[in-house]
Backbone as CSV, one residue per row, in Angstrom:
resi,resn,N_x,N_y,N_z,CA_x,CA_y,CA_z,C_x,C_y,C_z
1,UNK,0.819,-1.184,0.000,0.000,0.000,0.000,0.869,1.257,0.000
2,UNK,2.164,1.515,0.997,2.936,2.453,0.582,3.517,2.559,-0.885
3,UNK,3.941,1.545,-0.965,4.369,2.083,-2.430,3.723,2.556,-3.687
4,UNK,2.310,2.034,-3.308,1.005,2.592,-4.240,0.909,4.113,-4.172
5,UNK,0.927,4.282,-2.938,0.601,5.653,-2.111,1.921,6.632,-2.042
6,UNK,2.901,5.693,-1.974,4.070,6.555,-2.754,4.911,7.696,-1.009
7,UNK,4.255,6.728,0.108,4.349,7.419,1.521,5.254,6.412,1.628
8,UNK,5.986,6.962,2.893,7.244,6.262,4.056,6.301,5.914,4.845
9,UNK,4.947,6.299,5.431,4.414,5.717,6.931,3.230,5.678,6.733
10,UNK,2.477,5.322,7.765,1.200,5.576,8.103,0.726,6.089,9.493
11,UNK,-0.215,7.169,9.652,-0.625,7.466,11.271,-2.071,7.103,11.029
12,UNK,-2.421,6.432,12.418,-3.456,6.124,12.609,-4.214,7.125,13.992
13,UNK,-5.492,7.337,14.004,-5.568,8.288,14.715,-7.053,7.323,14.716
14,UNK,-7.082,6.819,16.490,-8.252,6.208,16.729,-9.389,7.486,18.056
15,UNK,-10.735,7.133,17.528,-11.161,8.083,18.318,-11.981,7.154,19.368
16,UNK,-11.587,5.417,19.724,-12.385,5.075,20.916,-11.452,5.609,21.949
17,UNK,-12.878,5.466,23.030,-12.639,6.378,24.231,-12.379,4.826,25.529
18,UNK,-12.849,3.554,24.935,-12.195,2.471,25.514,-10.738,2.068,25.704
19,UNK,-9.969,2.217,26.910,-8.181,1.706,26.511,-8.605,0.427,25.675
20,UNK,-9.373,-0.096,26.069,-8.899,-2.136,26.136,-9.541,-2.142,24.808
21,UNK,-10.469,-1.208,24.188,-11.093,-1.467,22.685,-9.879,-0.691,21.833
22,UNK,-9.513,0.293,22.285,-8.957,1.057,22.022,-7.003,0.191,21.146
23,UNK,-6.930,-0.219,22.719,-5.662,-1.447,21.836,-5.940,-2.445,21.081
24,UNK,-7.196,-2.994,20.882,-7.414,-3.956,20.687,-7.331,-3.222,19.306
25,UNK,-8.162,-2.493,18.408,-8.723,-1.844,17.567,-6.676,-1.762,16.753
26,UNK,-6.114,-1.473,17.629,-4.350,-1.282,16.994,-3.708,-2.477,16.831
27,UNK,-4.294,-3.423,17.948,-3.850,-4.809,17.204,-4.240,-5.511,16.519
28,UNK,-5.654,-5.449,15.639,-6.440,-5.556,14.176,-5.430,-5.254,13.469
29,UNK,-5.237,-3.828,13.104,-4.348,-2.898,12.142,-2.868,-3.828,12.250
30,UNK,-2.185,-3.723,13.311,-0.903,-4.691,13.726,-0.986,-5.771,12.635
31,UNK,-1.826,-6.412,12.887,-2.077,-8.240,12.884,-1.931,-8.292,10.959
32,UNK,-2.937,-7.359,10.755,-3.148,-6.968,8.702,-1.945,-6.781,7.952
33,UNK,-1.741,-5.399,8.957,-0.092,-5.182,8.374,1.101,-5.981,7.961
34,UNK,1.234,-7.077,9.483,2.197,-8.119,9.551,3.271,-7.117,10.895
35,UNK,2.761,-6.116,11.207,3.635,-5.805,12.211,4.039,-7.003,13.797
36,UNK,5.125,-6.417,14.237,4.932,-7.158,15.975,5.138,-5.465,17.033
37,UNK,5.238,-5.720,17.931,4.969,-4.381,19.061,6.275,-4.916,19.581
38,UNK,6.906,-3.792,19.766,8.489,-3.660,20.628,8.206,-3.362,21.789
39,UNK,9.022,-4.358,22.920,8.615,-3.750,23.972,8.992,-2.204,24.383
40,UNK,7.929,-1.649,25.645,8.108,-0.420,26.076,7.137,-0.022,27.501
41,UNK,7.018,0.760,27.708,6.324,1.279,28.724,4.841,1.058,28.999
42,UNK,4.425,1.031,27.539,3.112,1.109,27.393,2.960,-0.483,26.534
43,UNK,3.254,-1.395,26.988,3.121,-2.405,26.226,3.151,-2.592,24.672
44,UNK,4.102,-1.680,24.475,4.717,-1.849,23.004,3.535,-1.353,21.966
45,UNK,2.541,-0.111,22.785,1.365,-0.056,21.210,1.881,1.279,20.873
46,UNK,3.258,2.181,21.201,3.048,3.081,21.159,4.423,2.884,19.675
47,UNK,4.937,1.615,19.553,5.992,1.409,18.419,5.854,0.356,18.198
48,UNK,4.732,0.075,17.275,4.802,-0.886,16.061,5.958,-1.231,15.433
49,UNK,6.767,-2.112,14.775,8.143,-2.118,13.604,7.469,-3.403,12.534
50,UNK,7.950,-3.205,12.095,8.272,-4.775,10.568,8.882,-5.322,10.744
Protein backbone atom coordinates (compact mmCIF):
# COMPACT_ATOMS: atom_id res chain seq x y z
CA UNK A 1 0.00 0.00 0.00
CA UNK A 2 2.94 2.45 0.58
CA UNK A 3 4.37 2.08 -2.43
CA UNK A 4 1.00 2.59 -4.24
CA UNK A 5 0.60 5.65 -2.11
CA UNK A 6 4.07 6.56 -2.75
CA UNK A 7 4.35 7.42 1.52
CA UNK A 8 7.24 6.26 4.06
CA UNK A 9 4.41 5.72 6.93
CA UNK A 10 1.20 5.58 8.10
CA UNK A 11 -0.62 7.47 11.27
CA UNK A 12 -3.46 6.12 12.61
CA UNK A 13 -5.57 8.29 14.72
CA UNK A 14 -8.25 6.21 16.73
CA UNK A 15 -11.16 8.08 18.32
CA UNK A 16 -12.38 5.07 20.92
CA UNK A 17 -12.64 6.38 24.23
CA UNK A 18 -12.20 2.47 25.51
CA UNK A 19 -8.18 1.71 26.51
CA UNK A 20 -8.90 -2.14 26.14
CA UNK A 21 -11.09 -1.47 22.69
CA UNK A 22 -8.96 1.06 22.02
CA UNK A 23 -5.66 -1.45 21.84
CA UNK A 24 -7.41 -3.96 20.69
CA UNK A 25 -8.72 -1.84 17.57
CA UNK A 26 -4.35 -1.28 16.99
CA UNK A 27 -3.85 -4.81 17.20
CA UNK A 28 -6.44 -5.56 14.18
CA UNK A 29 -4.35 -2.90 12.14
CA UNK A 30 -0.90 -4.69 13.73
CA UNK A 31 -2.08 -8.24 12.88
CA UNK A 32 -3.15 -6.97 8.70
CA UNK A 33 -0.09 -5.18 8.37
CA UNK A 34 2.20 -8.12 9.55
CA UNK A 35 3.63 -5.80 12.21
CA UNK A 36 4.93 -7.16 15.97
CA UNK A 37 4.97 -4.38 19.06
CA UNK A 38 8.49 -3.66 20.63
CA UNK A 39 8.61 -3.75 23.97
CA UNK A 40 8.11 -0.42 26.08
CA UNK A 41 6.32 1.28 28.72
CA UNK A 42 3.11 1.11 27.39
CA UNK A 43 3.12 -2.41 26.23
CA UNK A 44 4.72 -1.85 23.00
CA UNK A 45 1.37 -0.06 21.21
CA UNK A 46 3.05 3.08 21.16
CA UNK A 47 5.99 1.41 18.42
CA UNK A 48 4.80 -0.89 16.06
CA UNK A 49 8.14 -2.12 13.60
CA UNK A 50 8.27 -4.78 10.57
Amino acid sequence: MSEALEVDEFMVLSTIHEPGDRMRSYELLARRFGLTAEAGGDGGAANAVA
